[in-house]
C-alpha positions in Angstrom: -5.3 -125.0 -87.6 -7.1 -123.2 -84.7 -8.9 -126.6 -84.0 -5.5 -128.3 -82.9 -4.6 -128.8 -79.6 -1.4 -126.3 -79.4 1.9 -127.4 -76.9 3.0 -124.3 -75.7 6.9 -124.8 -74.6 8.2 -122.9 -71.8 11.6 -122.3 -73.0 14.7 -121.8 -70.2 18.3 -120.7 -71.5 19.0 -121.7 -75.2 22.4 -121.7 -76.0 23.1 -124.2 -78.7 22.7 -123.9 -82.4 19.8 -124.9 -83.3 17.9 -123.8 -80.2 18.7 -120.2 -81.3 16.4 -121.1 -84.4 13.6 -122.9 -82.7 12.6 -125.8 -80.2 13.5 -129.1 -81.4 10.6 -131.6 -81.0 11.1 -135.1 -80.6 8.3 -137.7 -81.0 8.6 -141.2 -79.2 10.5 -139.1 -76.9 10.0 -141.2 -73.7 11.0 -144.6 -75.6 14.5 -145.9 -75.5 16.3 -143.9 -78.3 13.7 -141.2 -77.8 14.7 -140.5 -74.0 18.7 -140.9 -74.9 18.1 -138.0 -77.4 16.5 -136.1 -75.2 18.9 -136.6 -72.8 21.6 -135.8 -75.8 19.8 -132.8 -76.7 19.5 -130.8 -73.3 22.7 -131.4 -72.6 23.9 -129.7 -75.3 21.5 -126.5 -75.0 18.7 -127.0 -77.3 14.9 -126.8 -76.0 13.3 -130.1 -76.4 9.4 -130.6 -76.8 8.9 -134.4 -76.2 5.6 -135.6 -77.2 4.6 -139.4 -76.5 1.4 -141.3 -75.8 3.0 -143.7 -73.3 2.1 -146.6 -75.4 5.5 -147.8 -74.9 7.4 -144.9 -73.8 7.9 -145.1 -69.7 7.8 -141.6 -67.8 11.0 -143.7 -65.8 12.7 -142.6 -69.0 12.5 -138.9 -68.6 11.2 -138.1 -64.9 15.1 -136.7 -64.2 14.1 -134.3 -67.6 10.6 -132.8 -65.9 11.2 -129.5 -64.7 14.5 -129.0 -66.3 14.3 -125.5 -68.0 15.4 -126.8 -71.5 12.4 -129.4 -71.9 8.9 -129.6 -72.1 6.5 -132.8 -72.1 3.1 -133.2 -74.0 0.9 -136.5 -73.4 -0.2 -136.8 -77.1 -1.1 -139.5 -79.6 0.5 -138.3 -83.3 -2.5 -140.3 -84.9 -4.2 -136.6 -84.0 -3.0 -133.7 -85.4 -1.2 -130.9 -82.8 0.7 -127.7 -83.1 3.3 -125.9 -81.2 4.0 -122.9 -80.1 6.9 -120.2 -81.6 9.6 -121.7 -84.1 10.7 -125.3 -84.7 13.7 -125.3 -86.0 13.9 -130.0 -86.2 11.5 -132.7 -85.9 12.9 -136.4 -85.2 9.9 -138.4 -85.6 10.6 -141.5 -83.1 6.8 -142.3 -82.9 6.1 -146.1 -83.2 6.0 -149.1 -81.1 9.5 -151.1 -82.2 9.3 -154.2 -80.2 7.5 -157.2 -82.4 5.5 -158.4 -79.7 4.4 -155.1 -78.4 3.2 -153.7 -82.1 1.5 -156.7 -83.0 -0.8 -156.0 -79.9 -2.2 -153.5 -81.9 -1.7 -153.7 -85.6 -3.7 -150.7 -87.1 -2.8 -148.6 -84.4 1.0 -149.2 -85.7 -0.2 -148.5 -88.7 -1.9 -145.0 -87.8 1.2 -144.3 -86.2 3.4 -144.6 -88.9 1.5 -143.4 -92.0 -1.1 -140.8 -90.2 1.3 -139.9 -87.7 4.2 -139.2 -90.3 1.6 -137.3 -92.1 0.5 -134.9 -89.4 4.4 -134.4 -89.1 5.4 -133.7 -92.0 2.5 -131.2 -92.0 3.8 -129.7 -88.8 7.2 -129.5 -90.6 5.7 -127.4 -93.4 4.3 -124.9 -91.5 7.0 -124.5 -89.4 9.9 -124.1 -91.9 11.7 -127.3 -90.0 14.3 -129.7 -91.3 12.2 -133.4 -90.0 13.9 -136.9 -89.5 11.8 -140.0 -89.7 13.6 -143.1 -88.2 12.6 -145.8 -90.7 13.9 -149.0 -90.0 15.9 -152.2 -91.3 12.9 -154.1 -91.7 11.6 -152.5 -94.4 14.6 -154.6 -95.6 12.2 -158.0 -94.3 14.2 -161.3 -94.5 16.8 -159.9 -97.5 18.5 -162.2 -99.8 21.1 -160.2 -99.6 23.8 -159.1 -97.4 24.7 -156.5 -95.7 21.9 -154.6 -97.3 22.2 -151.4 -99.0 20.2 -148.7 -99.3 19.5 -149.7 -102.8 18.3 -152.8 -102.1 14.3 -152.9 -102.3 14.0 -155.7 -99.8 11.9 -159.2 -99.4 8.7 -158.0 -97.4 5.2 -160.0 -96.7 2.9 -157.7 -96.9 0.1 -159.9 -95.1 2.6 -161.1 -92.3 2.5 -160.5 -88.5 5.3 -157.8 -88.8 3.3 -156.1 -91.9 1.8 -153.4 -89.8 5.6 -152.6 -88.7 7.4 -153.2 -92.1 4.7 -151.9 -94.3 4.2 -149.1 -92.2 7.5 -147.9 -91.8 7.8 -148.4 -95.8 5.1 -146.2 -96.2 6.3 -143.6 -94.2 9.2 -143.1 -96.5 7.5 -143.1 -99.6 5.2 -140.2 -97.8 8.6 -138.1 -97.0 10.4 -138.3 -100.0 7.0 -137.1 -101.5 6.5 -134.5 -99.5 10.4 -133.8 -100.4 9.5 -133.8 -103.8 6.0 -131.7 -104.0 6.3 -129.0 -101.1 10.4 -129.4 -100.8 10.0 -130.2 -97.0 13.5 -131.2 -95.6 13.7 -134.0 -95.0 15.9 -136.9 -93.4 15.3 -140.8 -93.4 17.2 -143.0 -91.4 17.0 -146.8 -91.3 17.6 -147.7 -88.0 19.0 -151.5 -87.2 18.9 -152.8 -83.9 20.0 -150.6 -81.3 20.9 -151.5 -77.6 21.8 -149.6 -74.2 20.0 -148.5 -71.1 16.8 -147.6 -71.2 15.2 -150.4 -73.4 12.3 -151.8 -71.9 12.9 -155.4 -70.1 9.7 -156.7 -72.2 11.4 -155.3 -75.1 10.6 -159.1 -77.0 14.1 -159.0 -79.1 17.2 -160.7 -78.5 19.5 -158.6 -76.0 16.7 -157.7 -73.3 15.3 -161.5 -73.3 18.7 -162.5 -73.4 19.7 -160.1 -70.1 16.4 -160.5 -68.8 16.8 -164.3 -68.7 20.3 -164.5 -67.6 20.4 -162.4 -64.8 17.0 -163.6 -63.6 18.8 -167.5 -63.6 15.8 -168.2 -66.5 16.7 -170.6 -69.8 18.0 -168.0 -72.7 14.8 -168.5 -75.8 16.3 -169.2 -79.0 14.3 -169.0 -81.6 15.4 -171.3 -84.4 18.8 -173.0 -84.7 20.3 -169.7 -83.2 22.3 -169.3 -86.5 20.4 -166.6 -87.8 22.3 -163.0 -87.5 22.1 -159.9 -86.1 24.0 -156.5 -86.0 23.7 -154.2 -82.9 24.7 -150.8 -82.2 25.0 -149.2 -79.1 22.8 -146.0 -78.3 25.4 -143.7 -77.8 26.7 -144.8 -81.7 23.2 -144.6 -83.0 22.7 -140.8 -81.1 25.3 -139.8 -82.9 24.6 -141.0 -86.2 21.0 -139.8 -85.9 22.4 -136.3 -84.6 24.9 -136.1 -87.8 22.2 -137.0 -90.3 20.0 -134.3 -89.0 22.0 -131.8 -89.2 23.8 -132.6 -92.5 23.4 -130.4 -95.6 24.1 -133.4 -98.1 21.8 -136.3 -97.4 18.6 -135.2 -99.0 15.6 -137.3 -98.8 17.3 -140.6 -99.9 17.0 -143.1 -97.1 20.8 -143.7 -94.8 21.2 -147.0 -93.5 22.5 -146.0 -89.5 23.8 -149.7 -87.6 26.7 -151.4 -86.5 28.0 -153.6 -89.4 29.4 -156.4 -87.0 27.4 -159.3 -87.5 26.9 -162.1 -84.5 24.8 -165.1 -84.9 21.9 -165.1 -82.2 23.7 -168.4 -80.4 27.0 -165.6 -80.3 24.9 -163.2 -78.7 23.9 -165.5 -76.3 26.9 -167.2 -75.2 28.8 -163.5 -74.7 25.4 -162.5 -72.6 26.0 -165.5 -70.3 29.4 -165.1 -70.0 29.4 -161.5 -68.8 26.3 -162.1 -66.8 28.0 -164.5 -64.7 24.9 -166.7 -65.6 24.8 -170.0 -65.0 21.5 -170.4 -67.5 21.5 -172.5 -70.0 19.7 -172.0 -73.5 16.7 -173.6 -74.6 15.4 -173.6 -77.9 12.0 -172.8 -79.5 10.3 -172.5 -83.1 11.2 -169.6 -84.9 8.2 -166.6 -85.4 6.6 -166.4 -89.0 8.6 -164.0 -91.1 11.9 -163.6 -88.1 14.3 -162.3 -90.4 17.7 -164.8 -91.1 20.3 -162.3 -91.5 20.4 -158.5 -90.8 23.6 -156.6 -91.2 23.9 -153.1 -92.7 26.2 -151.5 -95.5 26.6 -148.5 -93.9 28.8 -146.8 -96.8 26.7 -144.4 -97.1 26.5 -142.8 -93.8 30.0 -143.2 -93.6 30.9 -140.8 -97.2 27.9 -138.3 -96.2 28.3 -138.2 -92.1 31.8 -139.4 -91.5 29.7 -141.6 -89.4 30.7 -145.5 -88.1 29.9 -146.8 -84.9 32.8 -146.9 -82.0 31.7 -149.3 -79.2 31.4 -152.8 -79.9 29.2 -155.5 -78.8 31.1 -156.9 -75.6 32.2 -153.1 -74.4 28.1 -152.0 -75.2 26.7 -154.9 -73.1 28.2 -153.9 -69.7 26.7 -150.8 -69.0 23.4 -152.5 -71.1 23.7 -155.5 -68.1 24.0 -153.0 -65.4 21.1 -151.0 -66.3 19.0 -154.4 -66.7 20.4 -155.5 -63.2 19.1 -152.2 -61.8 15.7 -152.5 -63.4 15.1 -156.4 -62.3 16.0 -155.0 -58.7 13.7 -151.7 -58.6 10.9 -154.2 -59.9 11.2 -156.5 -57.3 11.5 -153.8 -54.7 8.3 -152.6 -56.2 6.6 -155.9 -55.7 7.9 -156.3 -52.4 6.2 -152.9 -51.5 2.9 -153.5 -53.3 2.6 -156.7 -51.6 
């Protein structure tokens, strides 16, 4: 353990809960859930250590955080083992390139990320004493033939498809903490994660509300992939903070997996036409083939998070995507401002 590179926190003022135990490190912490927990987290007194490689995290996301007394940044790859300084009290492993066209760049890398890197956690975790959440995904669910899926449900995954290295991986990951559950009784916490939204994702995000907002505010042709009739179920970050918040610090869920999502199903051709409506856009859509192994339908049972958390999601769709518009307005402006003084 001497041999690991050691983060050393410089703690300010602690006054919530969990701070009082320990720092609360969050991995993937300058990605778009990552940075919204931080966020989440300092605000409410807790010490955050945020360690990301900047693969597809953005410093953007958490320059307002540098310097602030309750966090700390580390430029780290969790592929490589680390340690950190003084008590940990919770771990939410956010680690892993989510947008299709971004972890396909690399494949083994996302991989790496989700087995090795889950296992250098969970070691972390072990030494620590601290309760660790791994956000698992709804694709391990692949194209279901059922629907909404339940935790139960064991899912229709290729394993030698272009979204293996993400599926797979994440699949993995959960098999490795409910083992570690099982044979060291590390606390743990898995939650299946289904499309989130809000600001902060990244504008080459590759999935249906950034292209959509993207395209429509930029006066581009809306890409449908498909007929457009395949469905989708999307939560807004604030919803999905607080679901991931809940299970964390929950004394009932155990290592069993909790599906976290917004049950409210929209076909992608819905998704569109509400984009372009509140856009203002006068865009039109365009459609192209649909990507090897897209899933059809994706909508979560979310039963279970709603008996153990008390949990269900509050904003929906058409109240999440103004703020979600604004923030992509802003972005397409700062970039072109950007170009304009590069130029």
């Amino acid at each position: 353990m001497n041999d690991l590179p050691t983060f050393i926190p410089d703690p300010g003022p602690k006054v919530g809960s969990a701070a009082r135990r320990g720092h609360i490190v969050v991995t993937g912490g300058a990605g778009f859930i990552g940075s919204n927990l931080c966020d989440r987290l300092v605000r409410s007194g807790e010490y955050v250590v945020c360690i990301d490689n900047l693969e597809t995290g953005r410093m953007e996301n958490i320059a307002h955080l540098i310097g602030h007394p309750g966090f700390g940044f580390f430029l780290h790859d969790i592929v490589h083992p680390f340690d950190v300084k003084g008590p940990v009290a919770q771990i939410y492993n956010l680690a892993c390139a989510a947008s299709p066209p971004k972890y396909q760049l690399h494949p083994v890398h996302t991989f790496k990320t989700s087995v090795i890197g889950a296992i250098n956690l969970l070691e972390l975790a072990g030494r620590k004493g601290a309760r660790i959440l791994q956000s698992s995904t709804s694709e391990v669910y692949g194209d279901p033939d059922i629907s909404p899926q339940r935790e139960d449900y064991r899912g229709l995954v290729n394993t030698v498809g272009p979204r293996s290295c993400y599926d797979e991986g994440k699949r993995a990951s959960e098999t490795l903490f409910h083992d570690f559950h099982l044979r060291r009784n590390t606390d743990v916490r898995i939650a299946r994660i289904f499309n989130t939204y809000g600001p902060r994702m990244d504008p080459e995000d590759g999935r249906v509300i950034s292209n959509f907002s993207v395209q429509a505010l930029s006066g581009l042709p809306l890409t449908v992939y498909g007929d457009g009739k395949q469905t989708r179920s999307l939560c807004y970050i604030d919803d999905m903070l607080d679901g991931l918040i809940a299970l964390m610090n929950t004394d009932t869920a155990g290592p069993d997996p909790v599906n976290l999502g917004n049950p409210g199903e929209y076909t992608v051709l819905q998704v569109a036409g509400m984009i372009l409506e509140l856009s203002g856009s006068a865009s039109h859509i365009v459609h192209r083939e649909l990507p090897r192994d897209d899933p059809h339908q994706r909508c979560p049972d979310i039963g279970r998070a709603n008996r153990l958390l008390g949990w269900a999601p509050k904003v929906s769709l058409r109240e999440g995507l103004g703020p979600t518009l604004a923030y992509f307005r802003e972005e397409i402006l700062r970039n072109a401002r950007t170009k304009e003084r590069s130029a």
